[in-house]
Structure formats: structure tokens, C-alpha cells
C-alpha positions in Angstrom: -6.3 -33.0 -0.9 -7.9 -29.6 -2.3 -7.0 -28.2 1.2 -3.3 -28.9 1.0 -3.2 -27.5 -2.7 -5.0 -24.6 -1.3 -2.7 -23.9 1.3 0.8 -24.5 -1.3 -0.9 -21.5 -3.4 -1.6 -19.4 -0.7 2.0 -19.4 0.4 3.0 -18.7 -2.9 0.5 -16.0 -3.6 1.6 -14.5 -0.5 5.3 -14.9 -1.6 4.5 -13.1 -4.8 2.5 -10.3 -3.0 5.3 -9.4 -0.7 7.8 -9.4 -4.0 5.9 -6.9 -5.8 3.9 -9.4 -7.8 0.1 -8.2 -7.5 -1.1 -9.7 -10.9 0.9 -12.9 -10.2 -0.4 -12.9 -6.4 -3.9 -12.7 -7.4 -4.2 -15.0 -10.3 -2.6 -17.8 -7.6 -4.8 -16.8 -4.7 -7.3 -16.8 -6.8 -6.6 -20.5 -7.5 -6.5 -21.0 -3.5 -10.0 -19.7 -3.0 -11.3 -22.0 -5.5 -9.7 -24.8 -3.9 -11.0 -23.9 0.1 -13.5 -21.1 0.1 -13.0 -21.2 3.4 -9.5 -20.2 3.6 -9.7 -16.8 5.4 -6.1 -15.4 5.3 -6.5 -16.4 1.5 -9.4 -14.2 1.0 -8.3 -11.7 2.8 -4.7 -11.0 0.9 -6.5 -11.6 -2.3 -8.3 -8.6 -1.2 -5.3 -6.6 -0.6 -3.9 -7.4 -4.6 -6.7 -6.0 -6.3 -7.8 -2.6 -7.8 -11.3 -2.9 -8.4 -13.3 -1.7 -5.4 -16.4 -3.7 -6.0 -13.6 -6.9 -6.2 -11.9 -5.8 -3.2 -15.4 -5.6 -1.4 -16.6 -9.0 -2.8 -13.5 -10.7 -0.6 -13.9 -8.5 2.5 -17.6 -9.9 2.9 -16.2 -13.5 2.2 -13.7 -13.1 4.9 -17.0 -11.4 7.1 -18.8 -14.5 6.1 -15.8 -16.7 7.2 -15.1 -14.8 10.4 -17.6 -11.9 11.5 -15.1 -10.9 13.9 -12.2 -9.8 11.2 -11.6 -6.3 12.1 -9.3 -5.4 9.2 -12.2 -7.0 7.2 -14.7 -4.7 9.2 -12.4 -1.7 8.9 -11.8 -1.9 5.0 -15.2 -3.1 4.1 -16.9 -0.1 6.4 -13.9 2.3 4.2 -15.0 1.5 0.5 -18.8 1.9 1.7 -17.7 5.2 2.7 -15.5 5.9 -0.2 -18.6 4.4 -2.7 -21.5 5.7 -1.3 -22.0 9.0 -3.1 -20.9 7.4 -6.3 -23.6 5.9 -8.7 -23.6 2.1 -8.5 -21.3 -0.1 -10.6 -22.1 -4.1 -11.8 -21.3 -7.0 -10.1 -18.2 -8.0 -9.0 -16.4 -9.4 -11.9 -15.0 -12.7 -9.3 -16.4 -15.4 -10.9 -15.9 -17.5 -7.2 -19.0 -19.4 -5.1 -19.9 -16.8 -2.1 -18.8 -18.9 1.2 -21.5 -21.6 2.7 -23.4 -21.4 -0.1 -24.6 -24.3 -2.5 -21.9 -25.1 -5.0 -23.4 -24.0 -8.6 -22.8 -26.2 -11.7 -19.1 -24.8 -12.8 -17.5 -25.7 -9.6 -19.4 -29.4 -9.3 -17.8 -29.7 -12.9 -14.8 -28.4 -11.9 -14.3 -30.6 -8.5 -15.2 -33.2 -11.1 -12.6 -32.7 -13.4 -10.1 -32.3 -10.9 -10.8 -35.7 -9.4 -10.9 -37.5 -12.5 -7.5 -35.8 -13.8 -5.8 -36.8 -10.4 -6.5 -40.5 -10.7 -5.4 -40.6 -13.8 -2.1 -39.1 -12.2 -2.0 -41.3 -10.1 -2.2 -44.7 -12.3 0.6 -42.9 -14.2 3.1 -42.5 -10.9 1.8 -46.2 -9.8 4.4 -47.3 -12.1 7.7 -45.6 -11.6 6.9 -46.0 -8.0 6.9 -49.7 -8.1 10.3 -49.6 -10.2 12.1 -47.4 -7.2 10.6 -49.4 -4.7 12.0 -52.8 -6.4 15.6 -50.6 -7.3 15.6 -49.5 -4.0 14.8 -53.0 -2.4 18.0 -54.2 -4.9 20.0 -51.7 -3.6 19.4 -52.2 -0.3 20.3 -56.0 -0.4 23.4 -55.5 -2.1 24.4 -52.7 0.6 24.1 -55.6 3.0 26.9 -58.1 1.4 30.2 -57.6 2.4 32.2 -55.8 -0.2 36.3 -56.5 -1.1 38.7 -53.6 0.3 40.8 -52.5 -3.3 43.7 -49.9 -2.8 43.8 -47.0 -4.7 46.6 -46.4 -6.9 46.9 -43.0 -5.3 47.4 -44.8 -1.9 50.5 -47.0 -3.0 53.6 -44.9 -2.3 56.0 -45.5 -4.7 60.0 -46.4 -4.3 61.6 -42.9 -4.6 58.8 -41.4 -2.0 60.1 -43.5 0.6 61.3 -41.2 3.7 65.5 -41.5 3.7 67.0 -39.8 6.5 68.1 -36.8 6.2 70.0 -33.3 8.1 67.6 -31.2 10.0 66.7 -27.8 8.5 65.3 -25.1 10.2 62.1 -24.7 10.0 60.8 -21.8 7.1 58.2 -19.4 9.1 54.5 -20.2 7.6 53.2 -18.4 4.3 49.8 -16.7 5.0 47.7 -15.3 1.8 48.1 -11.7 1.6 44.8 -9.6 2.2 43.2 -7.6 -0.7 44.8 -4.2 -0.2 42.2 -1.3 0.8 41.8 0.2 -2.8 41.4 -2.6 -4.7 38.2 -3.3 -2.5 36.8 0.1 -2.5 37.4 0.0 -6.5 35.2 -3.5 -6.4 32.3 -2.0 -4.1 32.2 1.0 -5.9 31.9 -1.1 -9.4 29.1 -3.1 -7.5 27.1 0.0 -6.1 26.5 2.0 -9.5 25.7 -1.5 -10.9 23.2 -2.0 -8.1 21.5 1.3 -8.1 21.1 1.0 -11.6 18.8 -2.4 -11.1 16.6 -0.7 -8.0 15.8 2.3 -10.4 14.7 -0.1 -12.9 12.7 -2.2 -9.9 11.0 0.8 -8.7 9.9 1.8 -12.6 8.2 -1.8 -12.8 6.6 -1.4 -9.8 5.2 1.9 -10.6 4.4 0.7 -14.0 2.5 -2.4 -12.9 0.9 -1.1 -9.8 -3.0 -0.2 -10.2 -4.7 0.0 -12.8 -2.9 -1.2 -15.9 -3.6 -3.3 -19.1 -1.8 -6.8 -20.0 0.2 -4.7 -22.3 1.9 -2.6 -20.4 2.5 -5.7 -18.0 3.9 -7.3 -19.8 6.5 -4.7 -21.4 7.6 -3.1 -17.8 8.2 -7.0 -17.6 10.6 -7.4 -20.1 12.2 -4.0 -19.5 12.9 -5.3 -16.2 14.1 -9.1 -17.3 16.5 -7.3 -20.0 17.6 -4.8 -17.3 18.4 -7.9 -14.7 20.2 -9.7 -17.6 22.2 -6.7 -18.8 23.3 -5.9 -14.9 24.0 -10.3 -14.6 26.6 -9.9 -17.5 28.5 -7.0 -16.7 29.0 -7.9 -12.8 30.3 -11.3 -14.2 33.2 -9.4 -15.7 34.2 -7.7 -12.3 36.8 -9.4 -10.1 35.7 -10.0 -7.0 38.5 -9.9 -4.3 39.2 -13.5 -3.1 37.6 -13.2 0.3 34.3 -12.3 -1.0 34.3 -14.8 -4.3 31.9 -16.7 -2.9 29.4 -13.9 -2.1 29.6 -12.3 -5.7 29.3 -16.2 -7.0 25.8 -16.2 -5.0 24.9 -12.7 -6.6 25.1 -13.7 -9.8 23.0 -16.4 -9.0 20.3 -14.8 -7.3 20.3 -12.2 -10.4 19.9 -15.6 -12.7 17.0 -17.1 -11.0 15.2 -13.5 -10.7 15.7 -13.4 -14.7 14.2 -17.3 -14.9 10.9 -15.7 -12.7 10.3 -13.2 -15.4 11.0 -15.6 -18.0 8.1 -17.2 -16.6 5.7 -14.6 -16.0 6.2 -13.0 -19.3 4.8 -16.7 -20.2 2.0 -16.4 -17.5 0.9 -13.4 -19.2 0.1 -14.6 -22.6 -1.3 -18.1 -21.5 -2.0 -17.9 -17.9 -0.7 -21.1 -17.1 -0.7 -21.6 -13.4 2.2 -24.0 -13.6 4.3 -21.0 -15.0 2.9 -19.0 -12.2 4.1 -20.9 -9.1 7.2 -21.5 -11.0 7.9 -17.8 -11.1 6.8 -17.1 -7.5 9.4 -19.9 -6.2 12.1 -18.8 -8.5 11.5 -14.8 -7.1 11.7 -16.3 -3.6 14.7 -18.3 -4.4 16.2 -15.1 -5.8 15.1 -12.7 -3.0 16.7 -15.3 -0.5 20.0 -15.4 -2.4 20.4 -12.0 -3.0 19.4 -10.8 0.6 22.5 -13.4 1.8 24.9 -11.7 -0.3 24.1 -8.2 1.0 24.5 -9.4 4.4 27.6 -10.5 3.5 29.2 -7.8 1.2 28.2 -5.4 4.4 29.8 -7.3 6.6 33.0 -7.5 4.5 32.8 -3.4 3.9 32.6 -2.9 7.6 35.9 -4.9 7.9 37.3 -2.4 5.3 35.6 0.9 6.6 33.9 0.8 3.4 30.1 2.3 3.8 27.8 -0.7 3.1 25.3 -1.5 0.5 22.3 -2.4 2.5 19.4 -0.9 0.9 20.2 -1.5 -2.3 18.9 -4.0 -4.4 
């Protein structure tokens, strides 16, 4: 049970890490270690989201301790020995995490404790919508087994004055076909996407900067919100552009994408003043839900452009 739990916030954390997302990532892989010490990957990209070199170290040995054969564990343990060794030594690792196959200490026997005792009571509390599906479910089925009367729609009854009378042949009028979207109107639409679109990877690549090393829950949290109001800003004004009618669907699925990326940092602006691991995983899904989205609609504005001769957006975000 704690290793499937384990394994659901090591995907995420992994998610989160590949997005940008190093506070996020480590608070959830983090949670995963807890869970299975002896998850190795986990320990290993928790390693790769931190900035303290005494942390970093800390989950390099635990992956050693794991697997002695790791050699990216060998190669970046051996590194920040080299990098330390002429510095003056530093306290403990701050990782507050049992060292693998050792004896559990006190806090995580509580812990384990608590967890057990909080999922049984989950579990008495599902017992009973379960057993009213099951019976509505049973219901249902039974009924879906007795032969049901055939009605006729009204729409299906064809009235008096619809009925076919004969009548002189006409020729035949040739078919109507929908006009294409002349060449200018979509360059005029790209180009109103593009500046729109540059705008929101400068402000991506400012957060990243911002929140990258080093930095204090502060100034988290406001590269955050710059970023959420940025996305939001950008999700209103592209709602106002018309989209030619072949590629309607692909600016619907933008807009979209751009909505669940602002409902991610909705949530980690959240995370970071009660780091609640439920808002956590609930921004990491979101992001992935967004990245997938967004990364569909590119594919498919490029392939539209190319259709035009229009130079593509790929690369932007």
C-alpha cells in the first residue's frame, strides 16, 4: 500500500521536475522516500532538485546504500567530495528521513502508525457509498435486462405536406464547398499568436531564473504569481482573437491548456503558504495536463502554417 503511494508521488515529483517545478518536485519526492526508502530512482531525482550540497550528498549515499553500483550516484557523490573538501565542514544534513536499512526511529513508527489508523478509517467511510453503487448498479443492471417498448419520436413522424409528390427533373446545382481562409487573414492570426506567445516564454524563463537555486519562500512565491497573472493576462487577450475556422479547434485547446497551467499555480501559490501535499499533486497533474495540451496545439498550429508557408511556432511556449 505505502509502495504504490510511493510510486504515484514519484511520478509526479518527476512530472514536476521536468516542468520546472524544483520546490514542488522535492517536497513530493520527499513524500515518496518516506513512503519506500528503498525507492532508488526516487532518491536519486530528489537528489537532482536540491541546492544544498550536504542535502544533495545525503541522497547520493542513500541511493549508494540502495545500489553500490549507481554510477551517476558514484560520479556526483565522488564530485561534491571534491568540490567540499577544502571548505570547512558544515552541520548535518537538514533531511529529516531514516538512512536506508536502518532501524526505523520513533517519528516514522508513529508515522506508519498514523497512516494506518487514518486509512481504515477511510476505508469504513467508502464501505458505504460502495455498498449503495453496488446495490444501484445491481438495480440497473436488472432493469437493462427487461424488454423495453419501442416509442417514436415526434421528429421521426413525417408530416402531410413533407410527403414526396412528383415532380419535373432539375438539373443538378454543382456542390458548395467552404471557402479557405485567404493567405493574409492567417498570417494576420499567427502573427497575433506569436507576439502573444513570446511574451508568455519571457515571463517563463524569468520564473525559472527567479526560482532556480537558492531562493527564500518569498520570492517563490511572488515569481509565482507574476507568472499566474502573466498566463491569465495572455488567456484573455488570445480569447479575443479569431481563429480562422480550420484551426478553431486548436486555439479552443490553447486556451485550455493556458487555463489549467493558471489552476497549477493557483495551487502552488496554496502549497507555498500551507504545504499541503494534496495541493501539491494537484498542481503537478494540472501542469502535466497543461504541458500535454499545449504541446498538441503547437503541433497543430505548425502543421497548419506549413500548409500556408507561414514559418512555424515550434519553440515557443
Amino acid at each position: 500500500m505505502f509502495t504504490q503511494q510511493a510510486e504515484q508521488l514519484y511520478s509526479r515529483g518527476v512530472a514536476a521536475a521536468r516542468g520546472g517545478q524544483k520546490t514542488l518536485a522535492a517536497s513530493l519526492l520527499r513524500q515518496a522516500v518516506k513512503l519506500n526508502p528503498q525507492h532508488e530512482q526516487a532518491w536519486l531525482w530528489l537528489s537532482g532538485v536540491l541546492d544544498d550540497p550536504q542535502d544533495v550528498a545525503f541522497c547520493l549515499r542513500a541511493v549508494l546504500g540502495i545500489n553500490p553500483g549507481n554510477e551517476r550516484a558514484q560520479k556526483g557523490l565522488a564530485w561534491i567530495e571534491q568540490q567540499t573538501a577544502q571548505q570547512p565542514a558544515k552541520p548535518a544534513p537538514r533531511i529529516a528521513i531514516p538512512l536506508v536499512n536502518t532501524p526505523a526511529d520513533d517519528w516514522w513508527s508513529a508515522w506508519r502508525s498514523r497512516q494506518s489508523t487514518w486509512l481504515w478509517t477511510l476505508r469504513a467511510l467508502l464501505l458505504i457509498p460502495i455498498v449503495l453503487i453496488g446495490a444501484t448498479l445491481g438495480i440497473r443492471g436488472i432493469i437493462q435486462t427487461q424488454p423495453l417498448p419501442t416509442f417514436t419520436a415526434a421528429r421521426d413522424i413525417i408530416p402531410p405536406t413533407a410527403i414526396p409528390q412528383p415532380v419535373k427533373a432539375q438539373p443538378s446545382a454543382p456542390p458548395v464547398t467552404a471557402t479557405p481562409t485567404d493567405r493574409s487573414t492567417v498570417r494576420a492570426y499567427f502573427t497575433a499568436i506569436g507576439e502573444e506567445r513570446k511574451v508568455l516564454q519571457e515571463a517563463t524563463e524569468s520564473y525559472r531564473n527567479t526560482t532556480d537555486g537558492g531562493r527564500t519562500n518569498v520570492e517563490r512565491t511572488t515569481a509565482t504569481k507574476n507568472l499566474r497573472d502573466r498566463v491569465q493576462q495572455s488567456r484573455e487577450k488570445l480569447a479575443t482573437v479569431a481563429a480562422p475556422v480550420e484551426i478553431a479547434a486548436t486555439h479552443q485547446l490553447y486556451l485550455e491548456g493556458l487555463a489549467l497551467e493558471q489552476e497549477a499555480l493557483d495551487n502552488m501559490l496554496e502549497f507555498y503558504s500551507s504545504y499541503d501535499v494534496t495541493l501539491a499533486n494537484r498542481a503537478a497533474l494540472s501542469l502535466q495536463q497543461a504541458r500535454s495540451q499545449i504541446a498538441t496545439a503547437t503541433a497543430s498550429w505548425d502543421a497548419f502554417a506549413k500548409q500556408h508557408e507561414i514559418a512555424p511556432v515550434t519553440g515557443l511556449r
